[in-house]
C-alpha positions in Angstrom: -10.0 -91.7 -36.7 -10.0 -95.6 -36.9 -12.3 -97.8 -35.8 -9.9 -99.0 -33.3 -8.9 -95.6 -32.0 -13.0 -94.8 -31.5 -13.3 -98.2 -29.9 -10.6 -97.5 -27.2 -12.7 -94.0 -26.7 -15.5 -95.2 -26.1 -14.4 -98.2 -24.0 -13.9 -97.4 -20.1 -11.4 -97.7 -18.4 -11.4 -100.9 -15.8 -8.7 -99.7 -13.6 -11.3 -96.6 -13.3 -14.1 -98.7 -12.9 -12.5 -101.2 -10.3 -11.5 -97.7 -8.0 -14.9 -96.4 -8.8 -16.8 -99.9 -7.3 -14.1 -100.0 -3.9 -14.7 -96.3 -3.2 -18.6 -96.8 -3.5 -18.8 -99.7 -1.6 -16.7 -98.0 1.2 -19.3 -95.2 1.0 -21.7 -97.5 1.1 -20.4 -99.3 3.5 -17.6 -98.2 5.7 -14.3 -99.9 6.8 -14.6 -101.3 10.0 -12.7 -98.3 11.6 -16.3 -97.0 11.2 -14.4 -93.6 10.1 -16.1 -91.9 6.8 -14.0 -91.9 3.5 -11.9 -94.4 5.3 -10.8 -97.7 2.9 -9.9 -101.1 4.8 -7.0 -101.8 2.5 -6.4 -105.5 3.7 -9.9 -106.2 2.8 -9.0 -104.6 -0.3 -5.8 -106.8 -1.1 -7.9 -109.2 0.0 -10.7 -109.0 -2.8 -7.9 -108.8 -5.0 -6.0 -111.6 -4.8 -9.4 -113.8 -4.1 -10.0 -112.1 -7.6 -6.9 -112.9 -9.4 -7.1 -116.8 -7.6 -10.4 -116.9 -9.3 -9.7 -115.8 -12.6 -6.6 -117.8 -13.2 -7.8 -120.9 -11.2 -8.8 -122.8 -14.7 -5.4 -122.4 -16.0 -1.9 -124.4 -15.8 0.1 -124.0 -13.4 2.8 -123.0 -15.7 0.0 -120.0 -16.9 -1.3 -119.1 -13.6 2.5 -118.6 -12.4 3.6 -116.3 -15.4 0.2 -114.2 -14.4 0.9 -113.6 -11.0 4.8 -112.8 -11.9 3.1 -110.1 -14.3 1.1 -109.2 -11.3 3.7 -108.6 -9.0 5.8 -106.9 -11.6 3.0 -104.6 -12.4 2.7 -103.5 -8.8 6.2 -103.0 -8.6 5.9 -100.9 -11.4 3.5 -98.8 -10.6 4.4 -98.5 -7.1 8.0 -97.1 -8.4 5.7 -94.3 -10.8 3.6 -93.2 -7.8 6.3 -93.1 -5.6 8.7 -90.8 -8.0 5.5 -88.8 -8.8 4.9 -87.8 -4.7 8.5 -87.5 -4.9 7.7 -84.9 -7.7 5.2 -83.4 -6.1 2.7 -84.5 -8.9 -0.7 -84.0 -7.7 -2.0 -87.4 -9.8 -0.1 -89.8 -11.3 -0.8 -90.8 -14.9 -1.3 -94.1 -14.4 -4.1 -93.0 -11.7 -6.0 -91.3 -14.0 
């Protein structure tokens, strides 16, 4: 095996991670519904795009645009494989983990 290929194993995943933290802090703290295992998604979007502002807030404009096209095209994306895998009846998408 490369060193690349054990690097990538032993890496985690951040999409992983990044589910991992929301559903803890929801746990931890739960959406204003006050319901258990219930996730406030607008506060969620919300985290997110205050995230992606943040992180692309020191670039161009011309840079922070082509991000947040890539963005949007990678929601698109994945929202098209989730939807044709619950079409499917696939229990988990791929891309879910």
């Amino acid at each position: 095996m490369s060193m690349e290929q054990e690097e990538d194993q032993e890496r985690p995943c951040l999409h992983c991670l990044i589910v991992e933290v929301i559903d803890d802090f929801f746990a931890e703290h739960p959406a204003t519904t006050g319901e258990r295992d219930t996730i406030d998604t607008a506060e969620v979007m919300d985290a997110v795009a205050k995230t992606v502002a943040e992180l692309t807030s020191g670039q161009d404009g011309a840079v922070r645009q082509k991000m947040i096209e890539q963005l949007t095209h990678g929601i698109m994306d994945y929202d098209a494989e989730f939807r044709r895998d619950d079409l499917a009846g696939a229990s988990i998408s791929g891309a879910r983990h």
